[in-house]
C-alpha positions as CSV (number, residue, x, y, z in Angstrom):
1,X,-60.8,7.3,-26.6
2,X,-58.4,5.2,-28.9
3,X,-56.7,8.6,-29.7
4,X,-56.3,9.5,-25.8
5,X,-54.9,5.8,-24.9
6,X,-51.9,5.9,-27.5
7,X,-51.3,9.9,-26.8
8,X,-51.1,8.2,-23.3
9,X,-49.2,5.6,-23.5
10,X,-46.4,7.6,-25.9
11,X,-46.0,10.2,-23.1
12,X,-45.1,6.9,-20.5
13,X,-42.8,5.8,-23.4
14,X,-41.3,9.3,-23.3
15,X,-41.3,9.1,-20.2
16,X,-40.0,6.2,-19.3
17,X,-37.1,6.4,-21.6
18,X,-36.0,9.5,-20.1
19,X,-36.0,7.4,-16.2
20,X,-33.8,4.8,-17.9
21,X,-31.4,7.8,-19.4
22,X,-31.5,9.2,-15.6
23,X,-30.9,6.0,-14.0
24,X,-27.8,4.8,-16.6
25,X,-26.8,8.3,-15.6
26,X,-26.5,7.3,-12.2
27,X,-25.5,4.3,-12.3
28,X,-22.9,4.9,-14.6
29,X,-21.9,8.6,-12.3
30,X,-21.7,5.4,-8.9
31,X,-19.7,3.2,-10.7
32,X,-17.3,6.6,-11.6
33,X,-17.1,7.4,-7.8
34,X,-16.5,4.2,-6.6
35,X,-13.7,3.7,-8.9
36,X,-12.1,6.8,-8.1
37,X,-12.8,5.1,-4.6
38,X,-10.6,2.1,-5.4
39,X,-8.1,3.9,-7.2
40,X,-7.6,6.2,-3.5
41,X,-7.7,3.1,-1.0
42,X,-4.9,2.1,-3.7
43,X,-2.8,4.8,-3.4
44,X,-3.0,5.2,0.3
45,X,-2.0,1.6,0.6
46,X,1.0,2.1,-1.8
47,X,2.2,5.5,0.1
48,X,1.4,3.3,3.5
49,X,3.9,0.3,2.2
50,X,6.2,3.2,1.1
51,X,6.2,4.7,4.4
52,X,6.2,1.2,6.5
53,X,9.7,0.6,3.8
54,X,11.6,3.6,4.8
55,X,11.0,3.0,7.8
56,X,11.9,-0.6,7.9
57,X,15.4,1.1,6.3
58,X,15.9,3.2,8.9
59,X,16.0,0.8,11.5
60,X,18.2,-1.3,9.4
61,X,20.7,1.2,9.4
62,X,20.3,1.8,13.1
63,X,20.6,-1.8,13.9
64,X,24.1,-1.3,11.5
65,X,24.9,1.5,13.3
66,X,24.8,-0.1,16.4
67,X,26.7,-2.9,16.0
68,X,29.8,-1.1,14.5
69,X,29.5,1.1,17.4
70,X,29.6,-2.2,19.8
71,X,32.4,-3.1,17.8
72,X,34.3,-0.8,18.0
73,X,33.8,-0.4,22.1
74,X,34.1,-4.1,22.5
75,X,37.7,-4.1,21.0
76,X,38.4,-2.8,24.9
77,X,35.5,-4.9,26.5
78,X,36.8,-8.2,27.6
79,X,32.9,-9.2,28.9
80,X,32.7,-11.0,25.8
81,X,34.9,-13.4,23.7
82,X,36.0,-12.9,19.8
83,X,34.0,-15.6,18.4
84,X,30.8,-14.8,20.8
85,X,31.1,-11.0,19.5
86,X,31.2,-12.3,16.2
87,X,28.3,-14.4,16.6
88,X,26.2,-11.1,18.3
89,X,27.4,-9.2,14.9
90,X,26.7,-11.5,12.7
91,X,23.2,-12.2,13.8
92,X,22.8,-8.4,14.4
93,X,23.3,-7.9,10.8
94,X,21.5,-10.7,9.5
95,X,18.4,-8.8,11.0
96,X,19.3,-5.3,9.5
97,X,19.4,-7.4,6.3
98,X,15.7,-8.8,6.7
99,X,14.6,-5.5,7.6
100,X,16.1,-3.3,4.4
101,X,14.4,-3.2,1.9
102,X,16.6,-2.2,-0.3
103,X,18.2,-5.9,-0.1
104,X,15.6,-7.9,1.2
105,X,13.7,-6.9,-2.8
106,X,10.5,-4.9,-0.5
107,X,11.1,-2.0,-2.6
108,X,9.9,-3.8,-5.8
109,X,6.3,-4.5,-4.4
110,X,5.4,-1.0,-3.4
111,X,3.3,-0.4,-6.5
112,X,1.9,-3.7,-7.1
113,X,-1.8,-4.0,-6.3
114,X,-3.3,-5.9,-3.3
């Protein structure tokens, strides 16, 4: 019976040591996915703040665009004084400023990580 018992009880050892490989395996094969898991919400985020930037740029030189075109109409348009026009541009172009992010620095945080 002694014989039978430790014959036993080294096939559960076998056993069980092959269940702890397997579940290292898996573990280990989880933590790999959800890595790679981490590392694609990261990219997406990056290409999202990269895409939100150009646009942000865009508008900036729409806004630009815009107010030399006003300019250059308002040189006729008496609606408005000098120093009021002035004022409209120079606000005008304060907030293409904020928005580009090519002076405001924006460009410089797309590939940090959040």
């Amino acid at each position: 019976m002694c014989r039978a018992s430790a014959e036993h009880y080294r096939e559960y050892v076998i056993k069980r040591k092959a269940e702890l490989v397997a579940e290292e395996r898996h573990k280990e094969a989880e933590r790999q996915r959800l890595e790679r898991e981490r590392l694609r919400r990261l990219e997406e985020a990056r290409i999202a703040r990269l895409l939100a930037q150009a646009r942000a740029l865009q508008q900036a030189q729409e806004i630009r665009a815009y107010v030399a075109a006003v300019q250059t109409r308002s040189s006729t348009d008496t609606a408005m004084t000098a120093l009021e026009l002035q004022q409209w541009v120079d606000w005008s172009l304060q907030q293409a400023d904020r928005l580009d992010p090519v002076i405001n620095g924006g460009f410089r945080h797309v590939q940090h990580d959040e």
